[in-house]
N, C-alpha and C positions, 0 to 999 in steps of 0.2 A: 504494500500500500504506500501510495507516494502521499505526502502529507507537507504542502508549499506552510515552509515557516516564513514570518517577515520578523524581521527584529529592529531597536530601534533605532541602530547605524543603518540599516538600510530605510527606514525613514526617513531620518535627518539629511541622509543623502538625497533623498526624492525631492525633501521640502526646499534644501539649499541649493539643489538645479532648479527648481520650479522659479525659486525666488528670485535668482539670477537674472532667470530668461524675463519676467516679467518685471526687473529693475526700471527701468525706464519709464512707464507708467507706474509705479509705486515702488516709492525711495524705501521705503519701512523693509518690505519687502527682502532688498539687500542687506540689510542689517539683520536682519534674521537669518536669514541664507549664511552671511562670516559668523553669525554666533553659534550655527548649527556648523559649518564644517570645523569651527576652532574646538568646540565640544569633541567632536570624532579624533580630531589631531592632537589634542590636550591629553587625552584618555591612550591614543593609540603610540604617542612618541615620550610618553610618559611626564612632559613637561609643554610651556607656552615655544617654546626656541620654533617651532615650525608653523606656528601657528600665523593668518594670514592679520595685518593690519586693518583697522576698522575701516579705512580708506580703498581697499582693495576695491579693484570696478569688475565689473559682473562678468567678463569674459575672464578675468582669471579664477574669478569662484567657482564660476561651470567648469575650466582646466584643471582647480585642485578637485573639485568633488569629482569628477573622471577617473582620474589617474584612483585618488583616495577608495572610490568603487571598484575599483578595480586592484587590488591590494588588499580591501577588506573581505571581497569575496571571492578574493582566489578559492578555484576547487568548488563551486557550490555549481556550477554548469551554466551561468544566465551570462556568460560572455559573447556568446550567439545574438542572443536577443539584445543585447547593450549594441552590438555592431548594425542589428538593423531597425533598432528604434531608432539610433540618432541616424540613420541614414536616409528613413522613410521620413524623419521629421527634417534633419538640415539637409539631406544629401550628402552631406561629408561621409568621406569613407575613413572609419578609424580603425579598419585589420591591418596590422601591422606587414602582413605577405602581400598586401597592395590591392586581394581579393575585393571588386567590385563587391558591394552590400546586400545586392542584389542579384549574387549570379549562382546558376543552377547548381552549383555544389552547395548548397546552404540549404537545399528542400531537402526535406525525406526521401531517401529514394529505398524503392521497395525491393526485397528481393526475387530473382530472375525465376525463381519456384512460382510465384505468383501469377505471374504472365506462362508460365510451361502449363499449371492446374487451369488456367483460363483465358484461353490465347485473346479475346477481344482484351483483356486488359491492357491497360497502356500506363507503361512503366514514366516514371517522371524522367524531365530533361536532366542529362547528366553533365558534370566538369564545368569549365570558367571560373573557378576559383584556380590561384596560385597554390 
């Protein structure tokens, strides 16, 4: 039985991208977002020394809360889905192998038993990923 935990570094990461991205229409908003990632980096590097300046502007909040997602949930599998949420939302492609966000190695692909037990099937597109 698969059982999706959230906890509340991946919260605080949700709420300090969300805050970021919507800085420009409400200042509050960033100030929240540096007090939640400094929360995560306080706890996580054991003291304030990496922690971001109240002054921090909202494109480096979204770059520490990345990277910081990416660190805290090494191993939990949702690096898949971090690559084509922000792909489908910016475009931007952040697979490190240069992997298009969107390219047919990132579907399910079925196995070849599947299509043998019932030949109308049709196997998904394969490869374009690096």
């Amino acid at each position: 039985m698969e059982l999706p935990i959230t906890h509340l570094t991946e919260m605080k990461l949700i709420r300090a991208e969300a805050g970021a991205e919507i800085a420009t229409s409400n200042a509050a908003a960033l100030t929240v977002a540096i007090t939640d990632i400094n929360d995560i980096m306080t706890r996580a590097y054991g003291g304030t020394t990496n922690n971001l300046p109240p002054t921090a502007t909202a494109t480096g909040v979204i770059s520490t809360v990345r990277t910081e997602r990416e660190l805290e949930m090494i191993g939990e599998g949702n690096r898949l889905q971090e690559i084509k949420r922000i792909g489908v939302r910016t475009g931007q492609n952040i697979d490190r192998r240069g992997s298009p966000w969107n390219c047919n190695g990132f579907i399910l692909q079925f196995p070849k038993g599947e299509q043998d037990a019932y030949a109308p099937f049709v196997l998904n597109p394969e490869g374009g990923c690096f």
